[in-house]
C-alpha positions in Angstrom: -1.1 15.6 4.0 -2.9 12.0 3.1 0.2 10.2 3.8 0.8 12.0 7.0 -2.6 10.9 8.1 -2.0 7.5 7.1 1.3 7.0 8.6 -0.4 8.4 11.9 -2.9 6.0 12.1 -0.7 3.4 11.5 1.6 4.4 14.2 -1.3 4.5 16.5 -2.2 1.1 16.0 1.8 -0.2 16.6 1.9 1.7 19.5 -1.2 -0.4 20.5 0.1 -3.7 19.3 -2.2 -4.9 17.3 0.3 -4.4 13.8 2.3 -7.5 13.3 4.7 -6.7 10.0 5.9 -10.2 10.4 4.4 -11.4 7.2 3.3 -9.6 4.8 0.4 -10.4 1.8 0.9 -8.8 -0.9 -2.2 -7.9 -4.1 -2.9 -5.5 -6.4 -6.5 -4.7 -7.7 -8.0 -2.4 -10.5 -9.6 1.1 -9.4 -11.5 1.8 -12.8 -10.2 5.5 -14.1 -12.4 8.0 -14.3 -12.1 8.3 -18.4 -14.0 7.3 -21.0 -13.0 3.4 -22.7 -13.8 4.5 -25.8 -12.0 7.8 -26.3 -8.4 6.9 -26.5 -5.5 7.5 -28.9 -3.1 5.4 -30.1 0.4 6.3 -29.6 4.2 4.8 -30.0 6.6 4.7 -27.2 10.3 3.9 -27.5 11.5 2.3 -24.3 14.6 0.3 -23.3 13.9 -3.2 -23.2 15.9 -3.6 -20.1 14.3 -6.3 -17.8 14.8 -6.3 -13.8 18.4 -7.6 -12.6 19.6 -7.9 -16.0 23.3 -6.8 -15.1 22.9 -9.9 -12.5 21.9 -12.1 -15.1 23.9 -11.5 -17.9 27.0 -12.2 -15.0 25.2 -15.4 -14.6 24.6 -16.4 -17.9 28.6 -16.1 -19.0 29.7 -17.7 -15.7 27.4 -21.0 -16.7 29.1 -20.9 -20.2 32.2 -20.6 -19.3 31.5 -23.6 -16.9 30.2 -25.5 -19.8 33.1 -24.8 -22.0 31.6 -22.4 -24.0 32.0 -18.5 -24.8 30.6 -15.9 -22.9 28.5 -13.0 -24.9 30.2 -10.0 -25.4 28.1 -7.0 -23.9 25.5 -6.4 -25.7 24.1 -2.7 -26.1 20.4 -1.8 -25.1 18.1 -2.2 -27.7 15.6 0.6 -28.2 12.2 -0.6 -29.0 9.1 0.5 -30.3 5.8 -0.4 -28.8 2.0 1.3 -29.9 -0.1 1.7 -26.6 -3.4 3.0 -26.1 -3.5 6.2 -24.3 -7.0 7.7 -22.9 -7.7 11.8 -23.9 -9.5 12.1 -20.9 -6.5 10.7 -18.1 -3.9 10.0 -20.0 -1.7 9.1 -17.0 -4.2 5.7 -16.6 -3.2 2.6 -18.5 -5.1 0.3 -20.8 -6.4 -2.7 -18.4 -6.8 -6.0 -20.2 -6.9 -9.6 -18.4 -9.0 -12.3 -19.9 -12.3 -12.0 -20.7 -12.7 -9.2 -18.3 -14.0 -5.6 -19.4 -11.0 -3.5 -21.3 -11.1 0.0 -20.0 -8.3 2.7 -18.6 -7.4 1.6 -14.6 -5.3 2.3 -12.0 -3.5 -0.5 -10.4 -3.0 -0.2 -6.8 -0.2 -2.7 -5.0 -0.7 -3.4 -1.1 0.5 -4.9 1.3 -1.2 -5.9 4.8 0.0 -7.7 7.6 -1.8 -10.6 9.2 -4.5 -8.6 11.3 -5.3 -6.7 7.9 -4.0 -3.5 8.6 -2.6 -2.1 5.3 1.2 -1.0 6.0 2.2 0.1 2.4 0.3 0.9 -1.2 2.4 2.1 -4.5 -0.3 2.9 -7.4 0.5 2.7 -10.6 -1.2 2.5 -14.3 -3.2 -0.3 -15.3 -1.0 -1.6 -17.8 1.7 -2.3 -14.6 2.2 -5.8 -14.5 2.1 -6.9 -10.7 5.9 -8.9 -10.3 7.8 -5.6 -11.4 6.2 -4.0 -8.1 6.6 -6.3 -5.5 10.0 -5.4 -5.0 9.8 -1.3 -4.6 6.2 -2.2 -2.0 8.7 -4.5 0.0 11.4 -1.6 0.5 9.2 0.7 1.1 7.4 -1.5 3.9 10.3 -2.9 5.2 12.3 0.6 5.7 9.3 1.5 8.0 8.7 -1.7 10.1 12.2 -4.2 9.4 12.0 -6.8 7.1 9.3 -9.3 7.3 9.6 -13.3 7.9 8.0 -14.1 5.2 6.1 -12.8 1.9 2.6 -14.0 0.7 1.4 -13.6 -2.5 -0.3 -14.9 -6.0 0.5 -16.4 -8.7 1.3 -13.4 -10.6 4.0 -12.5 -8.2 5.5 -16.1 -9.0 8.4 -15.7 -10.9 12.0 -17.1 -11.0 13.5 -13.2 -10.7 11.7 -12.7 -7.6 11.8 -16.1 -5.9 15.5 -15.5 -6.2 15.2 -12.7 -4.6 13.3 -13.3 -1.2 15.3 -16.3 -0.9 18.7 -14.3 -1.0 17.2 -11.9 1.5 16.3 -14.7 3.7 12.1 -14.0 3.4 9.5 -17.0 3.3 8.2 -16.8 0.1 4.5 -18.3 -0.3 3.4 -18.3 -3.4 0.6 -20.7 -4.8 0.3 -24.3 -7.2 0.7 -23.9 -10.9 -1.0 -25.4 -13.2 1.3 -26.7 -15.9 0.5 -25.1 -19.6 1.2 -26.9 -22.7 -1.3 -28.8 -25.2 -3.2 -31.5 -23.4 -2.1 -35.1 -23.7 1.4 -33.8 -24.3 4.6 -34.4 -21.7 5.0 -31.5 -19.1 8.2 -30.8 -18.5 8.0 -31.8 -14.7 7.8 -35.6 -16.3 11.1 -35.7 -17.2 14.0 -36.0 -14.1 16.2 -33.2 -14.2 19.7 -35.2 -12.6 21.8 -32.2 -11.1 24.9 -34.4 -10.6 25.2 -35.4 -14.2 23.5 -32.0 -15.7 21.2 -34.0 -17.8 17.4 -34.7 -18.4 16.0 -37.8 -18.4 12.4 -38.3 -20.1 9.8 -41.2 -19.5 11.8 -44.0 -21.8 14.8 -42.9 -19.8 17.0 -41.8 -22.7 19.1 -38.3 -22.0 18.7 -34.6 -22.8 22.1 -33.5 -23.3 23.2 -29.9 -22.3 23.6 -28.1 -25.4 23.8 -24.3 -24.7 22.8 -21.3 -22.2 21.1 -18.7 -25.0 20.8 -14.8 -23.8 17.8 -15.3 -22.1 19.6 -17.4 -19.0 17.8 -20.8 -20.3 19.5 -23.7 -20.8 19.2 -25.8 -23.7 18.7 -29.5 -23.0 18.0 -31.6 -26.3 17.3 -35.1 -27.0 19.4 -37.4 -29.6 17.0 -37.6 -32.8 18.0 -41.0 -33.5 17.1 -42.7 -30.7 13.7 -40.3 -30.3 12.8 -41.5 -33.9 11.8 -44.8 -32.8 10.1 -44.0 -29.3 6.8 -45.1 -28.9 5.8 -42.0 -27.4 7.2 -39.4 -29.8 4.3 -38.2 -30.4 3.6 -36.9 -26.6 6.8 -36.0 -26.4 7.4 -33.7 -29.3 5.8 -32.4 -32.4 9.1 -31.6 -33.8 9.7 -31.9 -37.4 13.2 -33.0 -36.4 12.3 -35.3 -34.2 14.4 -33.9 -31.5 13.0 -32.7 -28.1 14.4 -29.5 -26.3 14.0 -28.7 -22.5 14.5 -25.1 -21.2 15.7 -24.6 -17.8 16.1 -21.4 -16.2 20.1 -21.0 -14.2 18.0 -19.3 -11.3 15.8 -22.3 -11.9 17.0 -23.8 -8.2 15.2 -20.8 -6.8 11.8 -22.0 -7.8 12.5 -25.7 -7.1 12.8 -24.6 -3.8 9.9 -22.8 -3.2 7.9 -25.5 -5.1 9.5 -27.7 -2.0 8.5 -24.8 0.4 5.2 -24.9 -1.0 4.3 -28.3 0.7 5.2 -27.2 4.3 2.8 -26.9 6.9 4.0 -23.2 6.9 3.5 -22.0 4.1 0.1 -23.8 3.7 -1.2 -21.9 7.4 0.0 -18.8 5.9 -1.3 -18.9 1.6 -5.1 -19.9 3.8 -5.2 -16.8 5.3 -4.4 -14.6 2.6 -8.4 -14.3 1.9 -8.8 -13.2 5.1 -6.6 -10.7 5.1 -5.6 -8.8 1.2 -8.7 -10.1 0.3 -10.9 -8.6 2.3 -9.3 -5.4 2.6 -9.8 -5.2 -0.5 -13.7 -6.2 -0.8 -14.6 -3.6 2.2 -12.7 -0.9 0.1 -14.9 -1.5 -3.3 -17.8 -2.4 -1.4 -18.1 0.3 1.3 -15.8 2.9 0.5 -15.8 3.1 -3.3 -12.4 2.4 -4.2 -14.0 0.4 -7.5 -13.9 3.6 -9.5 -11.7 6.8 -9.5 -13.4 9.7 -8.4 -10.5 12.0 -9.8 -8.5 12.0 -12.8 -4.4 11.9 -12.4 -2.0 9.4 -10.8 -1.8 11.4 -8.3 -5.4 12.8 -7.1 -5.9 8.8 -7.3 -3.4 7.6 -5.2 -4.6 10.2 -2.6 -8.1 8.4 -2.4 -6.8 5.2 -2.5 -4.7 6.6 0.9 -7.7 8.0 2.3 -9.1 5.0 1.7 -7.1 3.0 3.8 -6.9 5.1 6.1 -10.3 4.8 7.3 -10.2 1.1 7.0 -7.2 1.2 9.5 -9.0 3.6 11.9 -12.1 1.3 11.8 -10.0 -1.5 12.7 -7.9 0.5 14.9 -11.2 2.4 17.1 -13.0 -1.2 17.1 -10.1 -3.3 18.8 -9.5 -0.2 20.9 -12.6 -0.6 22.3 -13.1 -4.5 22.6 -9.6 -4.3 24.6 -10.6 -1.4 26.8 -6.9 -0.1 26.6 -4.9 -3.2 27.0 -3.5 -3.9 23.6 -3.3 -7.7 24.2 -6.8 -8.2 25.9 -8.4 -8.6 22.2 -6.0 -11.4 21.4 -6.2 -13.3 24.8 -10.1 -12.9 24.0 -10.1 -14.7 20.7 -8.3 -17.8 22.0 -10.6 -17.8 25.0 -14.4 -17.2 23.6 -13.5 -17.9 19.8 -15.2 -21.8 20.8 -18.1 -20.0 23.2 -21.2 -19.9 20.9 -22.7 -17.6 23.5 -20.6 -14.5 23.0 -22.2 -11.5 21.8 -22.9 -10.6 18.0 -21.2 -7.1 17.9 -17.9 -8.5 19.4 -18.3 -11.3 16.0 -18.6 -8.7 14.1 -15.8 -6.2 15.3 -13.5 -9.4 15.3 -14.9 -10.6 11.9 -10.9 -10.8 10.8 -9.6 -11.9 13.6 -12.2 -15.3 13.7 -9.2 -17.9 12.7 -6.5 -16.6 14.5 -5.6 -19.5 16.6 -2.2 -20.0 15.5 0.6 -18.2 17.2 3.2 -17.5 14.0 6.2 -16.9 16.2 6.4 -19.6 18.0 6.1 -21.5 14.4 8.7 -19.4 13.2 10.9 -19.9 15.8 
């Protein structure tokens, strides 16, 4: 019944044309459960440790040995592994929420997706303990068997990973993702200071001696390794590498090509327009749902009875939206729009039309024309 009043709302607000699936941005935030932190049990799982397109990758892993002259793994048999969660009395279907310094408590996780006028077109919820890259790919089928496949795909760092940079780009979506900070012990050499040379399949680090290709391990990472000898004597050994063996090693990923290109992506005029207006769009959907609709905490216990509320949830904040621009356009479902670009500059216009068009206030740019 929620869904079905979701969906109709939606539909109502296509039909009026002010839903643009073009791009989507894509979040996830933490509904606290409705269970106690401190009543919990402790309990071993056995799962497969089977990662996401791991057929694909194995295939890939064998074709770049063979490439380098070396033997492909045999198939290797799933491993079963044991792992000790936590696992509230209260809701046991929440999982055990922990990032940072933040609180640790039992949460729901709940993975939208908006388009850029805010209207949210798709949520999946899932435990706490979810991490967000493994659902970005189920919200993006589900959204895109509803309204086609988007242009492009915007979304945090969390969601940046070589698997799934692979994968937009092979389905021929944008992806936006943000800057990362490089990690590694200060003072040290990143690995984005030594020249990766794609013709010769070779590193080259700040003295310009050569990481040699030595192997492609399990993983899909490519072993690049310095010769000891001449790293013995390098006046900056000791920023290079804290080896024992005096011998520096360089991992790079065979879908690493992916990222490189949406690190070059990253720089585009595009994709810049687009990452800015993700806090005015995921964002705030998400700030008027915790603030004025009490999506922060669970007000029922059960994947289920949770997702429901989170759909209610958005369902009012896409009739809002929906009654609001319905009335600012008196029917026409392109009046609002053709407003914007006409008074957004006229300091004169009245405060309850600001405030209706609050999300709407930097939408000046007309994407397909950029697109096209």
């Amino acid at each position: 019944v929620f869904e079905t009043i979701f969906y109709r709302i939606l539909s109502q607000a296509v039909d009026a044309g002010f839903v643009d699936p073009s791009v989507l941005f894509m979040d996830s935030t933490h509904i606290k459960a409705n269970a106690n932190k401190r009543k919990f049990k402790k309990k071993k799982i056995v799962r497969r440790a089977i990662q996401q397109y791991k057929e694909e990758l194995d295939l890939e892993i064998n074709e770049d040995r063979v490439l380098h002259g070396k033997k492909p793994f045999p198939p290797k048999e799933s491993r079963l592994e044991t792992r000790e969660i936590k696992e509230s009395t209260t809701d046991s279907e929440s999982g055990y929420y922990v990032k940072g310094e933040r609180e640790r408590l039992f949460a729901y996780s709940c993975h939208t997706a908006c388009d850029r006028n805010g209207f949210v077109l798709g949520l999946i919820l899932t435990p706490g303990n979810v991490h967000d890259s493994k659902m970005l790919e189920p919200l993006l089928e589900s959204v895109s068997h509803r309204f086609g496949q988007p242009f492009a795909v915007v979304a945090d760092s969390a969601y940046k990973t070589v698997q799934l940079a692979r994968h937009l780009l092979q389905r021929n979506i944008l992806p936006v993702f943000p800057y990362n900070r490089p990690r590694g012990v200060k003072g040290m050499f990143k690995t984005k200071d030594f020249y990766y040379d794609e013709y010769y399949d070779c590193y080259l680090c700040p003295k310009n001696q050569v990481l040699r290709y030595r192997t492609t391990n399990r993983e899909g990472y490519q072993e690049y390794v310095s010769a000891p000898t001449i790293c013995a004597s390098c006046s900056f050994l000791s920023r290079c590498t804290k080896s024992q063996e005096n011998k520096k090693m360089i991992l790079r990923h065979v879908w690493q090509e992916a990222m490189d290109e949406v690190e070059h992506l990253r720089h585009t005029s595009v994709n810049r327009s687009l990452y800015r207006k993700r806090q005015e769009t995921i964002e705030r959907v998400f700030a008027d749902a915790k603030e004025k609709h009490g999506m922060r905490w669970a007000r029922y216990r059960g994947l289920k009875k949770t997702t429901l509320q989170a759909m209610l949830t958005f369902s009012a904040l896409n009739l809002k939206k929906l009654a609001n621009w319905s009335w600012d356009s008196g029917g026409n479902p392109y009046f609002s729009h053709h407003f914007i670009r006409l008074h957004k500059t006229n300091p004169h216009f009245n405060v309850e039309m600001r405030v209706c068009l609050r999300s709407e206030k930097s939408t000046v740019v007309d994407f397909p024309s950029i697109f096209l």
